[in-house]
Gaussian input, Z-matrix of N, CA and C with variables (Angstrom, degrees):
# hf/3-21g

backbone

0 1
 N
 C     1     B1
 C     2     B2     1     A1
 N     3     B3     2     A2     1     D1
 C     4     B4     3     A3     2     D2
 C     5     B5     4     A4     3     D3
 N     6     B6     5     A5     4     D4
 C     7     B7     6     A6     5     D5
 C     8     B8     7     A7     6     D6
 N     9     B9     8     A8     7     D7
 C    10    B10     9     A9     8     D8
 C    11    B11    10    A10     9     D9
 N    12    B12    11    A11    10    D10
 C    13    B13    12    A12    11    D11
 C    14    B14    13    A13    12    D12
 N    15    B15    14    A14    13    D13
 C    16    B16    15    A15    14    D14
 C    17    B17    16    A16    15    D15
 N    18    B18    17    A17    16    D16
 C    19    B19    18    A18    17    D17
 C    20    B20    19    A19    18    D18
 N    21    B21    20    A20    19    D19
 C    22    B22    21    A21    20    D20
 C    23    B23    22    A22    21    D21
 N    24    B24    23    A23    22    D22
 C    25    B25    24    A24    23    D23
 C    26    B26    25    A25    24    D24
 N    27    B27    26    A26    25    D25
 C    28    B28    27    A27    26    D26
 C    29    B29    28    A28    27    D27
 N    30    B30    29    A29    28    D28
 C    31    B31    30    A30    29    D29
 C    32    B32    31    A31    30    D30
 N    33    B33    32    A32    31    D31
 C    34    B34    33    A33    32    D32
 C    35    B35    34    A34    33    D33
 N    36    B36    35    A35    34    D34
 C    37    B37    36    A36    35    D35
 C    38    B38    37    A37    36    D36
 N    39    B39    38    A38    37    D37
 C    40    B40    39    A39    38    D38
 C    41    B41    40    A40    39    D39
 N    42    B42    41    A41    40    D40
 C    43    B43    42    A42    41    D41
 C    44    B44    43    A43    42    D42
 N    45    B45    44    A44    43    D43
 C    46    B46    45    A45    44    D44
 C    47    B47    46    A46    45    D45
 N    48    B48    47    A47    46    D46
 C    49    B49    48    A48    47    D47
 C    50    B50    49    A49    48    D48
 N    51    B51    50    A50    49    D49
 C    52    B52    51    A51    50    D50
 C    53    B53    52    A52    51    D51
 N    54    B54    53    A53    52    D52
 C    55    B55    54    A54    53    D53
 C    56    B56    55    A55    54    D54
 N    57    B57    56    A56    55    D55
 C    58    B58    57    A57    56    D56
 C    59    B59    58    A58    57    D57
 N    60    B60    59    A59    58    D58
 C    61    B61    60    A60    59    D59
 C    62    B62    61    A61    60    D60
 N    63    B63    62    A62    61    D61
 C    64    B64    63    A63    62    D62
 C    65    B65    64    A64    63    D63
 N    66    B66    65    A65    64    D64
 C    67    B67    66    A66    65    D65
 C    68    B68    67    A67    66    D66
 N    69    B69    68    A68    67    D67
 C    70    B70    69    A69    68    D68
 C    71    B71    70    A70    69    D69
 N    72    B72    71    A71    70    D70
 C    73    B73    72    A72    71    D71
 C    74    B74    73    A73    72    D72
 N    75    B75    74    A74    73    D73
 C    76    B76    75    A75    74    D74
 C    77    B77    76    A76    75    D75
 N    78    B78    77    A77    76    D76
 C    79    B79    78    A78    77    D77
 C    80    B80    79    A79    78    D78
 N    81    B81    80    A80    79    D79
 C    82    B82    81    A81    80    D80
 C    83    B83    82    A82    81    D81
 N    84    B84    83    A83    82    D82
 C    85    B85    84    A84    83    D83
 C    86    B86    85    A85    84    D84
 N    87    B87    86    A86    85    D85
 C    88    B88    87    A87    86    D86
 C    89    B89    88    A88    87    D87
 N    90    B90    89    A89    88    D88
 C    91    B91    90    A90    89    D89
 C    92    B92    91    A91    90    D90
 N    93    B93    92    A92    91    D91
 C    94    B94    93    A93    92    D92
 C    95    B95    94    A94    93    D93
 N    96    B96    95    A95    94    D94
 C    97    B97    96    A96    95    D95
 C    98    B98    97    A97    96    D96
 N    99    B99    98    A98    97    D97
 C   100   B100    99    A99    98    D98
 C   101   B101   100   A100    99    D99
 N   102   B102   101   A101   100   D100
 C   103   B103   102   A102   101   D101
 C   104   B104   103   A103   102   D102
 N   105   B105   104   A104   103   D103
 C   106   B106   105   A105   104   D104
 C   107   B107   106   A106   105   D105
 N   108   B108   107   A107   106   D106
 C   109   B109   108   A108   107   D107
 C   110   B110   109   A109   108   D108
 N   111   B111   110   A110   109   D109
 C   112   B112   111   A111   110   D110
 C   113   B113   112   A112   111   D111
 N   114   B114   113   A113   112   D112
 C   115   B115   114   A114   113   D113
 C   116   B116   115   A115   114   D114
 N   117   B117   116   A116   115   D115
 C   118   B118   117   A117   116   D116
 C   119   B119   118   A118   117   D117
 N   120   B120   119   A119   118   D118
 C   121   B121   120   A120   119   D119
 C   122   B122   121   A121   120   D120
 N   123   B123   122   A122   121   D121
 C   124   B124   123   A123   122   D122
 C   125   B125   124   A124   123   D123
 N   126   B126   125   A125   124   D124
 C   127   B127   126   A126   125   D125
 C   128   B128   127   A127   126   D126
 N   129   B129   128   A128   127   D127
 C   130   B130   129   A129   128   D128
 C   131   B131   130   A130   129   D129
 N   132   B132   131   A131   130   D130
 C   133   B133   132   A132   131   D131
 C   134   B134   133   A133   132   D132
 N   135   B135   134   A134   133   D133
 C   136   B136   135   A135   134   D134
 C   137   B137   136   A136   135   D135
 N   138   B138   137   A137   136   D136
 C   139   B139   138   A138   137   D137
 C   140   B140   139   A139   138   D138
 N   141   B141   140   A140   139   D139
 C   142   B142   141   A141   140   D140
 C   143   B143   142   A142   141   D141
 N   144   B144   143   A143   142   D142
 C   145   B145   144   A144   143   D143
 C   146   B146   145   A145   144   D144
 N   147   B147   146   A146   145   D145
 C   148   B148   147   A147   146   D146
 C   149   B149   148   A148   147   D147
 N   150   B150   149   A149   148   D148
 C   151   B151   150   A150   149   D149
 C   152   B152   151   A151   150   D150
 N   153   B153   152   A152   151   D151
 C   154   B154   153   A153   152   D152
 C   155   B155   154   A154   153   D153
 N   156   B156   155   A155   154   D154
 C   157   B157   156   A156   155   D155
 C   158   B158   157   A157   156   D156
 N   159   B159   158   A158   157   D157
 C   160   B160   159   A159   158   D158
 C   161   B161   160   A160   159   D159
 N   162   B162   161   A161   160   D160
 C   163   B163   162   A162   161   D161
 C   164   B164   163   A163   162   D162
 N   165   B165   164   A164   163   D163
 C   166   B166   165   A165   164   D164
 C   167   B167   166   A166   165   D165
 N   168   B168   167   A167   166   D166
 C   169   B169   168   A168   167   D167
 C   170   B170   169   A169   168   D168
 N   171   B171   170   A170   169   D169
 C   172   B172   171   A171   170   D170
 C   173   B173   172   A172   171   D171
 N   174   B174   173   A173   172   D172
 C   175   B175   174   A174   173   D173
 C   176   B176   175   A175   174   D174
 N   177   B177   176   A176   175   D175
 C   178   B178   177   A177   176   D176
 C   179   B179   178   A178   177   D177

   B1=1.4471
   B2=1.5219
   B3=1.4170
   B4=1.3325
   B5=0.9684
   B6=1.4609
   B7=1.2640
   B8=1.4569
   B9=1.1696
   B10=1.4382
   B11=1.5031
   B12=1.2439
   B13=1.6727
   B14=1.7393
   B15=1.1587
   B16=1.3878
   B17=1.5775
   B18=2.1182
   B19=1.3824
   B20=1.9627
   B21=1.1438
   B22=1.8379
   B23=1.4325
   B24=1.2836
   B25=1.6171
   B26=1.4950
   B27=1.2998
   B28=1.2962
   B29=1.5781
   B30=0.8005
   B31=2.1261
   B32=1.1085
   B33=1.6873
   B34=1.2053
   B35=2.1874
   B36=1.2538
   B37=0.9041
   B38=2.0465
   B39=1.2765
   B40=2.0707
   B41=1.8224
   B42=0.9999
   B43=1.7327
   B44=1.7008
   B45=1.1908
   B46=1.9709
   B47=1.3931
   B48=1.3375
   B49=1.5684
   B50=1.3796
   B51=1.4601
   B52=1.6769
   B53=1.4155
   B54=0.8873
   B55=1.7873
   B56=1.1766
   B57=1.5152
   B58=1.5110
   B59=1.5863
   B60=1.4966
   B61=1.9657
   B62=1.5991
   B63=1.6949
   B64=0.8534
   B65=1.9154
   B66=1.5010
   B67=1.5593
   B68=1.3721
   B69=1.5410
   B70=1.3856
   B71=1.6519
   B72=1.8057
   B73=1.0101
   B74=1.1835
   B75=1.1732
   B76=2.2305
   B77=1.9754
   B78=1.2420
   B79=2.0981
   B80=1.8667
   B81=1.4643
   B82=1.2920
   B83=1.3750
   B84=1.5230
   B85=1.5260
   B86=1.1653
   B87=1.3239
   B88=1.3472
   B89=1.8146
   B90=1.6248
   B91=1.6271
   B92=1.4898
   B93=1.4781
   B94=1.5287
   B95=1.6912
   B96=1.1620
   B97=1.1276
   B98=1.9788
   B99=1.4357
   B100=1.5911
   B101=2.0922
   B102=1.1158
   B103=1.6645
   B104=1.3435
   B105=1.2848
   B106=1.3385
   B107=1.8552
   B108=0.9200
   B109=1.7561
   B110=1.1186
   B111=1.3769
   B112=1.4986
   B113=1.8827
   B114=1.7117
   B115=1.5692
   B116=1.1951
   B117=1.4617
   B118=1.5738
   B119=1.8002
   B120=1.1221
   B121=1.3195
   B122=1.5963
   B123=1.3112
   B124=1.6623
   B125=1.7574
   B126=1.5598
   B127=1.2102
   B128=1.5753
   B129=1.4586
   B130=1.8607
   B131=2.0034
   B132=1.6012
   B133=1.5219
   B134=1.1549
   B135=1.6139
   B136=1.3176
   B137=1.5810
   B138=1.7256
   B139=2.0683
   B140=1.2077
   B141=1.3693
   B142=1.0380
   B143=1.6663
   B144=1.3185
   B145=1.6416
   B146=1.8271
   B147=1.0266
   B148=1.4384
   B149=1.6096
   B150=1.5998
   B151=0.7923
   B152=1.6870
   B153=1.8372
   B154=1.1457
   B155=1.9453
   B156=0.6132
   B157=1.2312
   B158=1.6790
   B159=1.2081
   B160=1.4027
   B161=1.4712
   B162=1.6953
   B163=1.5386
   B164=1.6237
   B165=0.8837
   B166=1.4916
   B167=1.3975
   B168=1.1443
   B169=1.2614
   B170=1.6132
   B171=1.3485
   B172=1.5653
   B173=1.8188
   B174=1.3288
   B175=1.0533
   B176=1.7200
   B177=1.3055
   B178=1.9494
   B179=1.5014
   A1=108.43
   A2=118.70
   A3=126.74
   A4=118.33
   A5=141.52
   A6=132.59
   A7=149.67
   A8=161.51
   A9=122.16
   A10=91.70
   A11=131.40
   A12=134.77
   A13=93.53
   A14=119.74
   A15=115.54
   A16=150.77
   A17=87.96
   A18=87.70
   A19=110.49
   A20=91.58
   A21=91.46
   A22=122.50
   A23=112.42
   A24=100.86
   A25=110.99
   A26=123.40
   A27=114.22
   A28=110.28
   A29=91.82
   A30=93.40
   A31=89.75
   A32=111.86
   A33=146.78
   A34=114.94
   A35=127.57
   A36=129.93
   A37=103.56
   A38=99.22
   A39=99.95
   A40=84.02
   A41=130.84
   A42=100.66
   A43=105.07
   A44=86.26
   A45=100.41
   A46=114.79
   A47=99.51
   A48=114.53
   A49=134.69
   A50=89.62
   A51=96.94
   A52=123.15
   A53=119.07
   A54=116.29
   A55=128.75
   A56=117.44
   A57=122.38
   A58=109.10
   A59=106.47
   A60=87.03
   A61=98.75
   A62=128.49
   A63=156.47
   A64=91.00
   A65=106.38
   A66=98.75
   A67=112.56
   A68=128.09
   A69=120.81
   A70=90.68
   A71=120.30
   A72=131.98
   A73=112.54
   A74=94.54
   A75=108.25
   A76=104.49
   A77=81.13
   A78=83.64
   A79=85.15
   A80=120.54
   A81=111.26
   A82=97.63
   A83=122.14
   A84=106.76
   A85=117.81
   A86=128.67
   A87=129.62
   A88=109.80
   A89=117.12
   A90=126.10
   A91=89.61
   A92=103.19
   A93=139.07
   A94=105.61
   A95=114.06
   A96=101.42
   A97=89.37
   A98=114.46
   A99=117.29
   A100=111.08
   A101=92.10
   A102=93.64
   A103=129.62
   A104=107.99
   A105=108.06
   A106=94.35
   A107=122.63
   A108=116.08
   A109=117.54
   A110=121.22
   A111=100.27
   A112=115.55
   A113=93.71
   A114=109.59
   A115=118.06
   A116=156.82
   A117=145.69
   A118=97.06
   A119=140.36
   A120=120.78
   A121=115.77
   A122=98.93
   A123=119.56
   A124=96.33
   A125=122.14
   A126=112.34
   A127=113.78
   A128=100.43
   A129=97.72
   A130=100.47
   A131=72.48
   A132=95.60
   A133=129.13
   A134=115.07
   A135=143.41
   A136=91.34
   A137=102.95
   A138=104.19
   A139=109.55
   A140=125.90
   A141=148.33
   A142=102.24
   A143=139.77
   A144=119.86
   A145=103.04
   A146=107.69
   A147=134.69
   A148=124.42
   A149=139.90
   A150=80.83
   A151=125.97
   A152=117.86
   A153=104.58
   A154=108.57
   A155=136.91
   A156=147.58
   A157=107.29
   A158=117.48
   A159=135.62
   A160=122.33
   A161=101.68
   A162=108.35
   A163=97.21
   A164=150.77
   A165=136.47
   A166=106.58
   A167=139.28
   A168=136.60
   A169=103.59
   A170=123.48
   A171=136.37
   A172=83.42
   A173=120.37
   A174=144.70
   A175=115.21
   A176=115.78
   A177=106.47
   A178=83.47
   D1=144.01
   D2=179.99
   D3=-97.32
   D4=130.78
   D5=135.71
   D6=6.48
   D7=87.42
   D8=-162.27
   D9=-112.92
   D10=11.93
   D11=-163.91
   D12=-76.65
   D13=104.59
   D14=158.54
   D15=-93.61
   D16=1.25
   D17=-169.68
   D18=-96.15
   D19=178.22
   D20=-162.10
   D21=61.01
   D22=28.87
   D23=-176.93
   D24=-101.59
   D25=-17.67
   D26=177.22
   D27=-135.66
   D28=118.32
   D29=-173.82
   D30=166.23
   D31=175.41
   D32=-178.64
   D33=-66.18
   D34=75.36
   D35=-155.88
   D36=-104.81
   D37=136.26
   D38=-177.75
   D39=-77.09
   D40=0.86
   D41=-161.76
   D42=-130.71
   D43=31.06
   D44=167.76
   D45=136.49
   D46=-170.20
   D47=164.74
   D48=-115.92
   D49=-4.57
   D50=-177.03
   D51=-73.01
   D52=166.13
   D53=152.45
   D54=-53.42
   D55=133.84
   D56=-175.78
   D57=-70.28
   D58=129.56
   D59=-169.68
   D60=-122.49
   D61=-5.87
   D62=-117.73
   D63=-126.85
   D64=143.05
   D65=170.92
   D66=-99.11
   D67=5.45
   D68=-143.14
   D69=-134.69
   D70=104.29
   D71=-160.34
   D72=-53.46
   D73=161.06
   D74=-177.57
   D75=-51.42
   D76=-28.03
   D77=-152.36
   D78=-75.44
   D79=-39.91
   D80=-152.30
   D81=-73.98
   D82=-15.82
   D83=175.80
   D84=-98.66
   D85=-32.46
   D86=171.55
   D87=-47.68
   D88=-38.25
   D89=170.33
   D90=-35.67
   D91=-88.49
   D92=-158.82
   D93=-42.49
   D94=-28.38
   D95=-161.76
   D96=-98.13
   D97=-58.35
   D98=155.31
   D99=-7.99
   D100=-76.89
   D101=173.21
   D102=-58.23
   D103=-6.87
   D104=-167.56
   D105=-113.16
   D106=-28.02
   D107=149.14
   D108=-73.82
   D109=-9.81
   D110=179.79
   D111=-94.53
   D112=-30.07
   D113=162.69
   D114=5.64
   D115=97.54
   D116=156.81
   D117=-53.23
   D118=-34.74
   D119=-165.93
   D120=-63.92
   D121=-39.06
   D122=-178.97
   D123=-42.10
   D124=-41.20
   D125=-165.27
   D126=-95.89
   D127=1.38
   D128=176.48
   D129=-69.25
   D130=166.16
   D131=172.45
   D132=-70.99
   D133=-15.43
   D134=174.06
   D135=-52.34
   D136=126.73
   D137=164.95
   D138=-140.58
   D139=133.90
   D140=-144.43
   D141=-77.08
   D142=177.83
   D143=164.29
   D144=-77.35
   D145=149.44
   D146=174.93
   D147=-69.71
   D148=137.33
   D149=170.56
   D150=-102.78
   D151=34.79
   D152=161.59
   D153=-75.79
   D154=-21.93
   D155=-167.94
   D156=-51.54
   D157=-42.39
   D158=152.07
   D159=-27.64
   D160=-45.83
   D161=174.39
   D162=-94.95
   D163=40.27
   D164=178.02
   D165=-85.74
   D166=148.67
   D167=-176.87
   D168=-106.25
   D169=115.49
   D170=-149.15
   D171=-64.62
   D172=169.90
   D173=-165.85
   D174=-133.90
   D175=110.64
   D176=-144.09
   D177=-119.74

């Protein structure tokens, strides 16, 4: 399947040289990704399950 997304594909881009192959514009990830370092939750102590945690052998 092809693409038909044409914008940002040829110009002066900070996030490579390749061709844009992607439908989901430069700006909406650079946002997304911006917020997602800036996140305070990312830095709680709160941790998600692991996935060694999967192998843990339950404790009875």
């Amino acid at each position: 399947m092809r693409s038909t997304y044409l914008g940002a594909q040829h110009g002066t881009r900070t996030l490579g040289s390749h061709p844009r192959a992607g439908l989901t514009a430069p700006s909406v990830i650079e946002a997304f990704v911006s917020a997602r370092i800036q996140d305070p939750s990312l830095l709680s102590k709160h941790a998600e399950p692991s996935y060694a945690d999967f192998f843990a052998v339950p404790r009875s």
